[in-house]
Backbone as CSV, one residue per row, in Angstrom:
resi,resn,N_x,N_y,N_z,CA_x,CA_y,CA_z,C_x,C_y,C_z
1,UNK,1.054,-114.660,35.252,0.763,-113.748,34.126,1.394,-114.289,32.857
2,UNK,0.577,-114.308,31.752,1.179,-114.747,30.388,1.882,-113.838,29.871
3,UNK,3.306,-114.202,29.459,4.071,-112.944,28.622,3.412,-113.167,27.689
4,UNK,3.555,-111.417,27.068,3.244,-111.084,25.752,4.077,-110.037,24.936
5,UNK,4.152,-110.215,23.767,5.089,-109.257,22.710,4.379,-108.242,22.153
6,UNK,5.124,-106.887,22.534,4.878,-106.041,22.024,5.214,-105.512,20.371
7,UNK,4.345,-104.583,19.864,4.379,-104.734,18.236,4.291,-103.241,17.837
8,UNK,4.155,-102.218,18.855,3.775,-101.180,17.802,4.799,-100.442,19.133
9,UNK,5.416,-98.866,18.498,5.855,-98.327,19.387,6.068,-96.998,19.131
10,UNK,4.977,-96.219,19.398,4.839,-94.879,18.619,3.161,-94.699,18.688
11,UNK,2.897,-93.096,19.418,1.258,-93.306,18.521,1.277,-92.658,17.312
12,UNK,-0.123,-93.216,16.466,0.560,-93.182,15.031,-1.014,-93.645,14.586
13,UNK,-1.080,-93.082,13.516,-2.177,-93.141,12.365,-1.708,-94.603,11.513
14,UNK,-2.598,-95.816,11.647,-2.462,-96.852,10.445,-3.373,-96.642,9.485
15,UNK,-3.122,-96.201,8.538,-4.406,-96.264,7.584,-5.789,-95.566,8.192
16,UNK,-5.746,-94.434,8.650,-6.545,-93.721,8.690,-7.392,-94.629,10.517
17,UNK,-6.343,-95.304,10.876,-7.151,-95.899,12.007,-5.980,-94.867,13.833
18,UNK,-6.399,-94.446,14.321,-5.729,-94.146,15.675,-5.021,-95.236,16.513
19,UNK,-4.061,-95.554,16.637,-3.439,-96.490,17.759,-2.802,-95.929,18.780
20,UNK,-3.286,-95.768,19.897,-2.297,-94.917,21.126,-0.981,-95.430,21.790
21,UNK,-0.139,-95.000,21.879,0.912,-95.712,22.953,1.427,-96.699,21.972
22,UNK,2.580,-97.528,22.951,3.232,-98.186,22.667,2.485,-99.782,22.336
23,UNK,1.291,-99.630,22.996,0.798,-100.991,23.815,-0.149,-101.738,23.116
24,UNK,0.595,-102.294,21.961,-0.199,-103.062,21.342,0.266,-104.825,21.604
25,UNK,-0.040,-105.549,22.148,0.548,-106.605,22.238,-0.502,-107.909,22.165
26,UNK,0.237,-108.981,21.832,-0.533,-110.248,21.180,0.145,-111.364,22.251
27,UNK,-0.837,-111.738,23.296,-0.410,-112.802,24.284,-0.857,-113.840,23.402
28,UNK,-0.284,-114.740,24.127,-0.187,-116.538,23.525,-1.350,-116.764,23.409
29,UNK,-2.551,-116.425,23.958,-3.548,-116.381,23.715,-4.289,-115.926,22.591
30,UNK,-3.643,-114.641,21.909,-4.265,-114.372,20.703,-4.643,-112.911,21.199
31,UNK,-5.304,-112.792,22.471,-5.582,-111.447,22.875,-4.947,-110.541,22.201
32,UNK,-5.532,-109.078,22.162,-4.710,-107.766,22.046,-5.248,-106.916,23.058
33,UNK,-4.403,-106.262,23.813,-4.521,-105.401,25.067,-4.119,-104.108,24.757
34,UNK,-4.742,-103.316,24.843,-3.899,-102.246,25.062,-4.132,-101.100,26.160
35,UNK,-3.339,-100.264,26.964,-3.551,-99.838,27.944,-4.101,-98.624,28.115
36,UNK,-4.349,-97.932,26.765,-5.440,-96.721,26.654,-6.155,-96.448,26.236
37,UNK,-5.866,-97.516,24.696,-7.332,-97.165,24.164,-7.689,-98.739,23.734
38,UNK,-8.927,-99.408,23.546,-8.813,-100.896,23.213,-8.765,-100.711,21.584
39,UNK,-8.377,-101.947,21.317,-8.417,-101.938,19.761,-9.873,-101.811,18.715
40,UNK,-11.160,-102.093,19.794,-12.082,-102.153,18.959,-12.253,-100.139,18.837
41,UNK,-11.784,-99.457,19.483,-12.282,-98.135,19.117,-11.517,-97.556,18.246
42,UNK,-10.707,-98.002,17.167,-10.279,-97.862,16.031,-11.234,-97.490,15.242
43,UNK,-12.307,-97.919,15.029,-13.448,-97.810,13.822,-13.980,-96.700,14.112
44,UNK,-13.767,-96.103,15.667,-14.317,-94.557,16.098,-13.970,-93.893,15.299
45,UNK,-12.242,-93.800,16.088,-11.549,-92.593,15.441,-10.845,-92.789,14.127
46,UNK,-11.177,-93.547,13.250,-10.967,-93.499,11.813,-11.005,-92.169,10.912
47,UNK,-12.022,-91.593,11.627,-12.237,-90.580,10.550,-11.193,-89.029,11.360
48,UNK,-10.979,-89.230,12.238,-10.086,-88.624,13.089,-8.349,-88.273,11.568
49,UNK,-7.699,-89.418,11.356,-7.149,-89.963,10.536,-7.215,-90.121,9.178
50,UNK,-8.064,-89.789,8.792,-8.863,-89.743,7.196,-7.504,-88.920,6.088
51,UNK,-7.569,-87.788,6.329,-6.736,-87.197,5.869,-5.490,-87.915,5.584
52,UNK,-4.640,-87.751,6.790,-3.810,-88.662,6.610,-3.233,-89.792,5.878
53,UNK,-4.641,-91.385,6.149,-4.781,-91.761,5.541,-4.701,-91.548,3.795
54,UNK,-5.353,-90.605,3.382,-5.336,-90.457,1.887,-4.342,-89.714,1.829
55,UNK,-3.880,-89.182,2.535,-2.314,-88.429,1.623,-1.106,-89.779,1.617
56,UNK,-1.210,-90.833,2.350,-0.054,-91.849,2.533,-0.875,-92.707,1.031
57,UNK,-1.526,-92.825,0.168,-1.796,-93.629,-0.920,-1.217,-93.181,-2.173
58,UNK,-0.675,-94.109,-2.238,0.144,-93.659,-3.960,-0.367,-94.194,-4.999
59,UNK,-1.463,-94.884,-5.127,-2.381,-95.489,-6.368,-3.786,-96.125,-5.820
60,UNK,-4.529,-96.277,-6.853,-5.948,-96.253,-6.418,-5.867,-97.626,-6.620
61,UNK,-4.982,-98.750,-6.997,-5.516,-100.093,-6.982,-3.780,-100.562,-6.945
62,UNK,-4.000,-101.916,-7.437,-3.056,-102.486,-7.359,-2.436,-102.907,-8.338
63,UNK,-2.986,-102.109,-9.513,-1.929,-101.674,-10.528,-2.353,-103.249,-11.443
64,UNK,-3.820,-103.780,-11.333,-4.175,-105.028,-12.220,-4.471,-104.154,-13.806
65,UNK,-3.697,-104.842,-14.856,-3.967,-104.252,-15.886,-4.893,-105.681,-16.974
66,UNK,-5.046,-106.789,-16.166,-5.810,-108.108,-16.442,-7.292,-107.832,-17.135
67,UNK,-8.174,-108.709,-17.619,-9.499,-108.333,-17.714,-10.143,-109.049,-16.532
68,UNK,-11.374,-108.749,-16.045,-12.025,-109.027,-14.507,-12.005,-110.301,-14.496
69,UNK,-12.070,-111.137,-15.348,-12.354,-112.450,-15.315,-10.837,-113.139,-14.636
70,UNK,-9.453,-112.705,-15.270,-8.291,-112.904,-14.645,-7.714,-111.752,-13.845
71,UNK,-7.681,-111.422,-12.711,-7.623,-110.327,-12.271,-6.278,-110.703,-11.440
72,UNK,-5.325,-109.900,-11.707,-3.717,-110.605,-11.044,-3.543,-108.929,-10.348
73,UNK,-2.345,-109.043,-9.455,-1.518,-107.598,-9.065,-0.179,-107.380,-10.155
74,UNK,-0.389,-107.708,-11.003,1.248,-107.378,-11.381,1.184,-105.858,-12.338
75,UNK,2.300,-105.084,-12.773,2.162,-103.371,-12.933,1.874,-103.154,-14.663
76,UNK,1.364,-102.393,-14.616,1.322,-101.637,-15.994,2.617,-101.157,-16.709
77,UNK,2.731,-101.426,-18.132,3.894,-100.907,-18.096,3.784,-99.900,-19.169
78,UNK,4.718,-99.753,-20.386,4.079,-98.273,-21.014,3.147,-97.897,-21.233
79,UNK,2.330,-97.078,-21.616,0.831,-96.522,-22.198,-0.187,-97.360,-21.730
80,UNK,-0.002,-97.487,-20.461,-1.329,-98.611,-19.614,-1.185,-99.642,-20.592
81,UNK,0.001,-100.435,-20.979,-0.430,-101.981,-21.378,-0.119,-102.684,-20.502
82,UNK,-0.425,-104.110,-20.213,0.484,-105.056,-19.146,2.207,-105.464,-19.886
83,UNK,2.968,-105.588,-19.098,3.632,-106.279,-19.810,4.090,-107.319,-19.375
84,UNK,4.561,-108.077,-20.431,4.519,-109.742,-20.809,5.009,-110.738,-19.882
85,UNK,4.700,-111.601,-19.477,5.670,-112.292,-18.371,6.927,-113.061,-19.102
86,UNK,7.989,-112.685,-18.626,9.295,-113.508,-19.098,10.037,-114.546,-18.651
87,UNK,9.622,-115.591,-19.421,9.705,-117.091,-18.898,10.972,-117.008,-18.091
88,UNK,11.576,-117.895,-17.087,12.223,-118.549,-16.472,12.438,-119.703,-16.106
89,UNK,12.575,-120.777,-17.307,12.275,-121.949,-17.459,12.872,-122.910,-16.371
90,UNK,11.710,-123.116,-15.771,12.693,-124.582,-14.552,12.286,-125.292,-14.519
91,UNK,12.013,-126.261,-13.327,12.000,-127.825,-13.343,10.387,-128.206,-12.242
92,UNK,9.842,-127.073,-12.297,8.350,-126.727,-11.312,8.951,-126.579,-9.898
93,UNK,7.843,-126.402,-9.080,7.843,-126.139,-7.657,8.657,-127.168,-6.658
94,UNK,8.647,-126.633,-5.526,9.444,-127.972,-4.723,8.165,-128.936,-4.286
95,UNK,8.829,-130.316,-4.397,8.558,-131.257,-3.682,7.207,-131.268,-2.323
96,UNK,6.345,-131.712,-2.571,5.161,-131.180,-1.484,4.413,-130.100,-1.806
97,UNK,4.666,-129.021,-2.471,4.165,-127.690,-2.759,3.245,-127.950,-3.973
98,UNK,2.091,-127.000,-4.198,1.601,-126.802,-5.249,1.599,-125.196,-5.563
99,UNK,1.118,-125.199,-7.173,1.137,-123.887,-7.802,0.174,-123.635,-8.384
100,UNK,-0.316,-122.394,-8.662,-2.008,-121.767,-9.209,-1.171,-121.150,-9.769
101,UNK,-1.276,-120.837,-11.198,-0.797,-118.987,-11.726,-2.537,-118.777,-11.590
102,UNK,-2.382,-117.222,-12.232,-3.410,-116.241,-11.896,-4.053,-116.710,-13.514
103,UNK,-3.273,-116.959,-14.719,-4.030,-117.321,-15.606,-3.941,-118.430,-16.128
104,UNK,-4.892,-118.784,-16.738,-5.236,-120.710,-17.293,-3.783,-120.976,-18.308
105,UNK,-3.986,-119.912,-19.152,-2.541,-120.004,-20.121,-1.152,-119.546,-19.884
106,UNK,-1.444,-119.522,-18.596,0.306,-119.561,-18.301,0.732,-120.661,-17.619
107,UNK,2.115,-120.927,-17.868,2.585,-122.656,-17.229,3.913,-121.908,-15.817
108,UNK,3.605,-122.701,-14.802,4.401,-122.626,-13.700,5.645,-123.278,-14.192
109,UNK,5.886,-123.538,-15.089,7.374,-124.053,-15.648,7.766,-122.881,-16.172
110,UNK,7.697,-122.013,-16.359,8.127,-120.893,-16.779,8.558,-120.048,-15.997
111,UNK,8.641,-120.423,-14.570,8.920,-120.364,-13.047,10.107,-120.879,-12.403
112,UNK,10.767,-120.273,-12.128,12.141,-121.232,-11.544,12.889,-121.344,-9.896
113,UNK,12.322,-122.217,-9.341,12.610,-122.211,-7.917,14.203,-123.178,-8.044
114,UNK,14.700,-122.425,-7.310,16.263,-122.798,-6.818,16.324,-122.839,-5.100
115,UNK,16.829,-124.196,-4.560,16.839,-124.748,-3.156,17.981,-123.678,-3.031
116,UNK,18.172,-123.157,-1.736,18.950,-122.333,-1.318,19.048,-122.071,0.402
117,UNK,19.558,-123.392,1.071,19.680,-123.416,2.267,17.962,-124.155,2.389
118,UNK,17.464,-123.760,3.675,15.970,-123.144,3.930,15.330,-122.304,3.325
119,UNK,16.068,-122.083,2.200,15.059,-120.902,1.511,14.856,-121.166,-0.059
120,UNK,14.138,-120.906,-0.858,14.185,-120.859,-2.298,14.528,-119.248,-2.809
121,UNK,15.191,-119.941,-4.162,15.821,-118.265,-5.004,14.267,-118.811,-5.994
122,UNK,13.685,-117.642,-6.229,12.663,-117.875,-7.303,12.513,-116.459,-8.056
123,UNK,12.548,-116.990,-9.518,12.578,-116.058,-10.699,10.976,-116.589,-11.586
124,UNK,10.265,-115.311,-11.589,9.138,-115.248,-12.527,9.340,-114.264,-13.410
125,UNK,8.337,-114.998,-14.984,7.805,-116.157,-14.952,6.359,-115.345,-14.507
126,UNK,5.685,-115.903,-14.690,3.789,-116.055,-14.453,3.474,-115.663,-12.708
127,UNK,2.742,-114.693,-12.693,2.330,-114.708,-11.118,1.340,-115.520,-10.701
128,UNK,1.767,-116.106,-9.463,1.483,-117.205,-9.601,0.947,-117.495,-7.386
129,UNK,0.024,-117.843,-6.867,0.532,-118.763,-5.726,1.204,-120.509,-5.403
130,UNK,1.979,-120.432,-4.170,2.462,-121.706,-3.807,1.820,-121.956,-2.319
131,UNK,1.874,-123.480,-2.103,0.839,-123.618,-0.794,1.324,-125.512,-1.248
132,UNK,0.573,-125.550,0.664,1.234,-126.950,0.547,-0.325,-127.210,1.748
133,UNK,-1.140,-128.287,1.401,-2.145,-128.412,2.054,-1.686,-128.494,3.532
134,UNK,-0.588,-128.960,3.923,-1.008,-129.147,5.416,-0.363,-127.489,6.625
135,UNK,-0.192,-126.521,5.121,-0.416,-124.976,5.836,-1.593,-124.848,6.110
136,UNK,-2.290,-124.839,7.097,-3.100,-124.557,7.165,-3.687,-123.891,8.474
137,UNK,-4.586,-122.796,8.558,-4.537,-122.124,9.887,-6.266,-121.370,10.302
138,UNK,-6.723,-122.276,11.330,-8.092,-121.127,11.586,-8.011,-121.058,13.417
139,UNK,-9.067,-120.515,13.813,-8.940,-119.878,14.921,-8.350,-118.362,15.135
140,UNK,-7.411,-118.690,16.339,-6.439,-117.779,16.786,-4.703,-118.302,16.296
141,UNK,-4.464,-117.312,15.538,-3.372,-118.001,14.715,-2.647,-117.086,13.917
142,UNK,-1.043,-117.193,13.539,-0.564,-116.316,12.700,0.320,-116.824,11.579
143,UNK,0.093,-116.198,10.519,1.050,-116.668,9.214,2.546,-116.011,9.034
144,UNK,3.876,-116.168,8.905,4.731,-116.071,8.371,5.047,-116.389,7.028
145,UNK,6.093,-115.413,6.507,7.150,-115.816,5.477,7.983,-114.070,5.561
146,UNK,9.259,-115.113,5.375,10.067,-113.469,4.411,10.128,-113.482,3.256
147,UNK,10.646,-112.968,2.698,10.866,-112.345,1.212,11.763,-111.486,1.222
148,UNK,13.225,-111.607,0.632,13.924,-110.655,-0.274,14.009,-110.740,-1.815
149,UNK,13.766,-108.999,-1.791,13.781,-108.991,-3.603,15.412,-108.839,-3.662
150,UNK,15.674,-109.124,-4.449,17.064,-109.328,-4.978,17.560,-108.673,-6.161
151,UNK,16.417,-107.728,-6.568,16.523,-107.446,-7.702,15.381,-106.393,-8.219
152,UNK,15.176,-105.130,-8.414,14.565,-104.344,-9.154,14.054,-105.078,-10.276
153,UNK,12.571,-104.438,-10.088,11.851,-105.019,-11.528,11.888,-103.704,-12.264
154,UNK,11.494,-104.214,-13.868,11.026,-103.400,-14.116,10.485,-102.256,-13.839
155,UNK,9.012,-102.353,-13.177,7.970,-102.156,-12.845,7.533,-102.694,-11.600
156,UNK,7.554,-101.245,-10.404,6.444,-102.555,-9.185,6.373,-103.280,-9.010
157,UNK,6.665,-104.279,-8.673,5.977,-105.720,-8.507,5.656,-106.169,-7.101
158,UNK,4.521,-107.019,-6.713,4.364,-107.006,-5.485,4.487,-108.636,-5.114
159,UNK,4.715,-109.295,-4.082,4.975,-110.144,-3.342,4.164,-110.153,-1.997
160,UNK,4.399,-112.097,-0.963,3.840,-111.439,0.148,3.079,-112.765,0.447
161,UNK,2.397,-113.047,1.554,1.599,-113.806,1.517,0.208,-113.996,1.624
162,UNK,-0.600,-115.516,1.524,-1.845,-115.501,1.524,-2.559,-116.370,2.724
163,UNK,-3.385,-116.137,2.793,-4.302,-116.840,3.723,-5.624,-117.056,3.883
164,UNK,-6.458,-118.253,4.290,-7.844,-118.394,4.441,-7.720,-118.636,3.076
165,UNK,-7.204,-119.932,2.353,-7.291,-120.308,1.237,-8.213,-121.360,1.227
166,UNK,-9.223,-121.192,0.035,-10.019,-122.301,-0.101,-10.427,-123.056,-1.698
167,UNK,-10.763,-124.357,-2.079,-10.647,-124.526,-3.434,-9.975,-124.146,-4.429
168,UNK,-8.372,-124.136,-3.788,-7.516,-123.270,-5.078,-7.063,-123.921,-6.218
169,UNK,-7.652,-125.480,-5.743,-7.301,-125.520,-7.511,-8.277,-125.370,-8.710
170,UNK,-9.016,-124.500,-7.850,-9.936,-124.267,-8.912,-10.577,-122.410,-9.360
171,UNK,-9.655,-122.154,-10.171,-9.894,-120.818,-10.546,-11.208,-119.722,-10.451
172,UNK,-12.228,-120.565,-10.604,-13.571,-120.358,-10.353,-14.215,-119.954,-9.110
173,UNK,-13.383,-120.968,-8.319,-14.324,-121.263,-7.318,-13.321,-120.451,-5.918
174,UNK,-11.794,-120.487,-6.004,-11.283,-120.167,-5.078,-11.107,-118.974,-4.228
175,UNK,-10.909,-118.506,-2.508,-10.806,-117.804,-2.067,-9.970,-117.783,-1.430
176,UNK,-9.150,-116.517,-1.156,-8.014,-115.796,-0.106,-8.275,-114.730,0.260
177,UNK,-7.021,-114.556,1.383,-7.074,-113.280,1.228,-5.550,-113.028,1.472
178,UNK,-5.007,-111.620,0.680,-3.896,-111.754,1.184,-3.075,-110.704,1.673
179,UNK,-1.687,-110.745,1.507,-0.943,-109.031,2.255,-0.117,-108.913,1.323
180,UNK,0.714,-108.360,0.977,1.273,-107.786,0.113,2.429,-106.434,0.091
181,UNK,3.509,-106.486,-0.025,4.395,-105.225,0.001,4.903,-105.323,-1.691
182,UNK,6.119,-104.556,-1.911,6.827,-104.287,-3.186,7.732,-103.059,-2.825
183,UNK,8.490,-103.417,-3.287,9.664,-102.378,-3.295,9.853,-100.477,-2.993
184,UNK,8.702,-100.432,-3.501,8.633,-98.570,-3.407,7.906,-98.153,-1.734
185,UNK,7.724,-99.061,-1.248,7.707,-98.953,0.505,6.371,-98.913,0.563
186,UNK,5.458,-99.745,-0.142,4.024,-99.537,0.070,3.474,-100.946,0.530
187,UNK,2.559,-101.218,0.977,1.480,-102.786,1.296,-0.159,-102.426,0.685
188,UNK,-0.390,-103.656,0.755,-1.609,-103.838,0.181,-2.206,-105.164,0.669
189,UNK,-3.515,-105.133,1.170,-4.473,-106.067,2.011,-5.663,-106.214,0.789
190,UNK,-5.933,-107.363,0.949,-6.930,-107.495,-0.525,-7.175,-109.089,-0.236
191,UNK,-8.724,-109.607,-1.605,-9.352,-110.571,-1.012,-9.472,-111.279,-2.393
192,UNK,-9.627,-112.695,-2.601,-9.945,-112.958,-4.014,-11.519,-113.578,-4.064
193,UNK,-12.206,-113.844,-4.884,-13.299,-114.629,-4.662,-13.682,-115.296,-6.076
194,UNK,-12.877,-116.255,-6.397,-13.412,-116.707,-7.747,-12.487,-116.070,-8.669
195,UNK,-12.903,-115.149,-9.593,-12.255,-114.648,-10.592,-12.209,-112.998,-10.215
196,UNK,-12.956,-112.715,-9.411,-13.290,-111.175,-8.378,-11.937,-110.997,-7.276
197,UNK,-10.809,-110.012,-7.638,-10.410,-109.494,-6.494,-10.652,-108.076,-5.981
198,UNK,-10.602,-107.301,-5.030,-11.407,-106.742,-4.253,-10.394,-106.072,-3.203
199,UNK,-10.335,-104.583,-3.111,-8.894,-104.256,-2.012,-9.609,-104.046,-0.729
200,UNK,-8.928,-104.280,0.331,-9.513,-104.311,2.003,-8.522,-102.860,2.826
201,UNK,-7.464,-102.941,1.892,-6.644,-101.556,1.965,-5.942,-101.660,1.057
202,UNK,-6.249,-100.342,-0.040,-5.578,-99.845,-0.978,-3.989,-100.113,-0.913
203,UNK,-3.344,-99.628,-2.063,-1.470,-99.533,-2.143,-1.587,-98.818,-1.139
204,UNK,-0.749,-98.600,-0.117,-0.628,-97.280,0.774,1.060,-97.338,1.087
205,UNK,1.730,-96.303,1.411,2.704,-96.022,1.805,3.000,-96.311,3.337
206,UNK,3.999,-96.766,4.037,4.044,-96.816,5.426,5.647,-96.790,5.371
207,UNK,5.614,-96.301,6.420,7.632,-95.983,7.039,8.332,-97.473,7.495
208,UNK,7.257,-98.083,8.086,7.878,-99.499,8.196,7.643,-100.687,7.186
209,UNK,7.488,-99.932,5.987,7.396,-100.862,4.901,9.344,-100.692,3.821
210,UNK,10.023,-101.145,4.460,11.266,-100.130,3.686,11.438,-100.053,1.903
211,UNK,11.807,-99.445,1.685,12.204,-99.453,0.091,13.156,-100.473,-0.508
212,UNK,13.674,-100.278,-1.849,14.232,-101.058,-1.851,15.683,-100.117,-2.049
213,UNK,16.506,-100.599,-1.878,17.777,-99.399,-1.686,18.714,-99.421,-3.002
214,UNK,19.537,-98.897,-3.594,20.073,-98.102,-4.592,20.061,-99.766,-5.907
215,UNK,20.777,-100.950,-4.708,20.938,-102.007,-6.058,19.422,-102.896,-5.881
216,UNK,18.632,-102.554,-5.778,16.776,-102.844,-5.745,16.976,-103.881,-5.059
217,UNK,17.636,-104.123,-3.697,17.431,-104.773,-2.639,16.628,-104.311,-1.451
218,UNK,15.689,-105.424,-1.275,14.460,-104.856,0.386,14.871,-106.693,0.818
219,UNK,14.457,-106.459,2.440,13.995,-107.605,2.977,12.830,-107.471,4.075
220,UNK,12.098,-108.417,3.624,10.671,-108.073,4.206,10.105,-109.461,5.164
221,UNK,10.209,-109.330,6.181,9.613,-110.139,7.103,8.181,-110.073,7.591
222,UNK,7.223,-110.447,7.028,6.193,-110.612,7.122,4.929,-111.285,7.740
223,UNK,4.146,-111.257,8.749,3.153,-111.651,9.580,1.961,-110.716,9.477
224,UNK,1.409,-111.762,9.331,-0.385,-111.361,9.635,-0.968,-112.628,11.105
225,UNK,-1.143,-111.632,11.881,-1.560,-112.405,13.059,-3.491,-112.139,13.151
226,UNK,-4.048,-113.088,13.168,-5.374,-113.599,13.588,-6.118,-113.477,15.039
227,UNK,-6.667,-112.361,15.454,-7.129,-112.436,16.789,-8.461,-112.461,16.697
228,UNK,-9.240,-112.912,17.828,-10.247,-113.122,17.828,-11.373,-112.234,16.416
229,UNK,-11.009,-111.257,16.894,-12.250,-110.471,15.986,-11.194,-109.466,14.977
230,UNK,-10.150,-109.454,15.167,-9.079,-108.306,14.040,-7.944,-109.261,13.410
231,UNK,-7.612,-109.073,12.058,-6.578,-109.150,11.589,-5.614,-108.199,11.797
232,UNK,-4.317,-108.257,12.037,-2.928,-107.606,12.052,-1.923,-107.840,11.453
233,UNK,-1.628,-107.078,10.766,-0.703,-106.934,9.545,0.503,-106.308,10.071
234,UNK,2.115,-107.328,9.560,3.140,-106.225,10.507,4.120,-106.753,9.206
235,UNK,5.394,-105.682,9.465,6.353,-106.182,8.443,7.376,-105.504,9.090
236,UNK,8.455,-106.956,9.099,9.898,-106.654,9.938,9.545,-106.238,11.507
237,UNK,8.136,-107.736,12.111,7.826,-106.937,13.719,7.074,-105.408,14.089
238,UNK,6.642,-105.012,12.589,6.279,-103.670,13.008,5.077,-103.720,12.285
239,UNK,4.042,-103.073,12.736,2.125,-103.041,13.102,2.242,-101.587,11.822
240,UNK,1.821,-102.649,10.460,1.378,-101.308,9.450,0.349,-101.448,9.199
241,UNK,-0.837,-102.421,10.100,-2.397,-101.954,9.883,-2.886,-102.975,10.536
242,UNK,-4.188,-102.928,11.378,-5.185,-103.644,11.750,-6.876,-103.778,10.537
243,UNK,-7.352,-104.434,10.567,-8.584,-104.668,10.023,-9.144,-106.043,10.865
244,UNK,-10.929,-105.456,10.934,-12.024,-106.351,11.211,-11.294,-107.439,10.427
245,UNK,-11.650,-108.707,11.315,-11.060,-110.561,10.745,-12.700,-110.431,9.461
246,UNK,-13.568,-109.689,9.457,-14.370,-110.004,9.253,-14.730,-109.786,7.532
247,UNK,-13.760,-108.745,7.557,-13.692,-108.497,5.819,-12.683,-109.479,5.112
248,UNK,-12.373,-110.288,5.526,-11.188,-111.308,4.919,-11.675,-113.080,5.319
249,UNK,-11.382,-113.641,4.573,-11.078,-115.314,4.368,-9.744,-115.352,5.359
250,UNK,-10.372,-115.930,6.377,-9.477,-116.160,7.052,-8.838,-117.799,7.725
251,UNK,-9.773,-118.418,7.496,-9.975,-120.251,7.722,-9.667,-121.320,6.425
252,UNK,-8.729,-121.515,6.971,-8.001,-122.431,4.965,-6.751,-122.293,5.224
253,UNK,-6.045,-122.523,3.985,-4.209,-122.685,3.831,-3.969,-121.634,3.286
254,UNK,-2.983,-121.733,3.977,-1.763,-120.177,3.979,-0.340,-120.355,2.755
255,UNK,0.053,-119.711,2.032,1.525,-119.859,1.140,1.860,-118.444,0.418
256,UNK,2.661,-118.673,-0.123,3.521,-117.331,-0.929,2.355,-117.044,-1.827
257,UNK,2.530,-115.728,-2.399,1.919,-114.965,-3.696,2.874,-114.269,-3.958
258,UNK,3.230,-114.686,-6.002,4.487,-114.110,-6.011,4.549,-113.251,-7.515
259,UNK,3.978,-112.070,-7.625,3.701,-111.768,-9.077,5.232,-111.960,-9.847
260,UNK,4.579,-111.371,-11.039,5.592,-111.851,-12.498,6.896,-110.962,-12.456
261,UNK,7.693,-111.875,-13.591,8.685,-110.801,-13.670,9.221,-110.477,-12.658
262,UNK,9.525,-111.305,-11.237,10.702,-111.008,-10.469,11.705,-111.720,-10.118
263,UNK,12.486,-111.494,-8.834,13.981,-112.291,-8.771,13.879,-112.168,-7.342
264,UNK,13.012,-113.346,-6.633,13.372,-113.090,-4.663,13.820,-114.153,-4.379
265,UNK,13.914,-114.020,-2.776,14.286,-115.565,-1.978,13.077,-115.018,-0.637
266,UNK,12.806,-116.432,-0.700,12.048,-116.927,0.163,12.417,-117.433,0.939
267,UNK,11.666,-117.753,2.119,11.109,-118.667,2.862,9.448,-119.239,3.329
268,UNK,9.181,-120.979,2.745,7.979,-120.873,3.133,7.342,-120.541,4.465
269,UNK,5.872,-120.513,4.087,5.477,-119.706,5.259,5.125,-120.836,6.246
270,UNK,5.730,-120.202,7.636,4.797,-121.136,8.699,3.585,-120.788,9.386
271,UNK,2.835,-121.352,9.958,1.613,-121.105,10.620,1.744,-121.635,13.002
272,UNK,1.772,-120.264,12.996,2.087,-120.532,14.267,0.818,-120.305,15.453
273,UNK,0.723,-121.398,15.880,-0.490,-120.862,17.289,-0.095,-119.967,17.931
């Protein structure tokens, strides 16, 4: 018998989807089993959950205050304006890595990655992704990274990673998809296509998404695992949503997404069979 790790432990409403029991688990295989109800009858009882669902949402988007053509996550700040990104002048990305900001006129030098063990301290600066071509992940497969914020923003800000990246150096043409948390204990699943992004699940609130606590410190351990036909979304080992593989870019390179105006540490992401 193949061991397998269990991920969820509680029954419990994800996003308006039913999960029974404890028994959600992801063998080496990629499989998901579960012992009462299977995972494809989620899409049943969705509406079972509905309610729910919409009372756990605390905003109708992801707080892009961009025009459609540059469409970023970073927050609104007084009287619905954006506000400004504040340089953090460094020396560019590490070694091997590349960088996209979200707009043509912003410079990733205005970005400041600091080596810190295995991990980078990074202050924005321009929101921006990092990715290194040979992340890369299709099949049956799962993405990592953590993230601690270190620091209260302003404003919201969200972090997190991406995946099923394709043509990113080209603003036009490129696709992801990615996951996303921020400090006030919420996630967000969403897709890019070109200059078009697009939510797959709204901001939503979840208990295993933690806050950030009194001095605007969170640490967020993050996986999206790839099974045959569902994506799974977990943070800190814990299952805050399933979705069809089928609404997301899922075949391409995987790396950080790191909006503006913050202060985290990282670790890049790995890609594990």
């Amino acid at each position: 018998m193949r061991s397998a790790r269990r991920f969820g432990n509680a029954d419990q409403c994800v996003r308006g989807r039913y999960i029974s029991g404890t028994n959600i688990h992801f063998s080496k295989r990629g499989d998901v089993r579960t012992t009462t109800w299977a995972l494809a009858a989620l899409a049943f009882l969705a509406a079972a959950c509905a309610k729910t669902s919409d009372a756990s949402k605390t905003g109708s988007g992801d707080s892009t205050s961009a025009p459609a053509a540059a469409a970023s996550d970073t927050s609104k700040g007084m009287a619905g304006m954006a506000d400004s990104d504040k340089a953090a002048p460094g020396t560019g990305v590490p070694a091997g890595f590349t960088a996209m900001t979200d707009h043509a006129n912003a410079s990733i030098t205005d970005a400041k990655y600091t080596a810190n063990g295995d991990k980078w301290e990074v202050q924005t600066g321009p929101a921006h992704i990092l990715y290194a071509a040979k992340d890369s992940g299709s099949g049956v497969y799962a993405v990592t990274a953590t993230i601690q914020q270190l620091e209260k923003p302003a404003h919201p800000e969200a972090y997190g990673i991406f995946f099923g990246g394709q043509h990113l150096d080209d603003r036009a043409q490129q696709t992801y998809g990615y996951f996303l948390v921020r400090g006030t204990g919420e996630f967000l699943i969403k897709r890019r296509d070109g200059a078009k992004t697009s939510s797959v699940v709204d901001w939503t609130a979840n208990p295993n998404v933690p806050k950030q606590d009194a001095s605007g410190k969170a640490t967020y351990s993050l996986k999206v695992h790839f099974a045959k036909d569902t994506a799974h979304f977990l943070v800190n080992d814990k299952l805050v949503d399933a979705v069809p593989r089928s609404k997301l870019p899922t075949e391409g390179v995987a790396g950080l997404r790191i909006n503006h105006n913050l202060h985290v540490l990282v670790t890049p992401v790995k890609i594990e069979k």
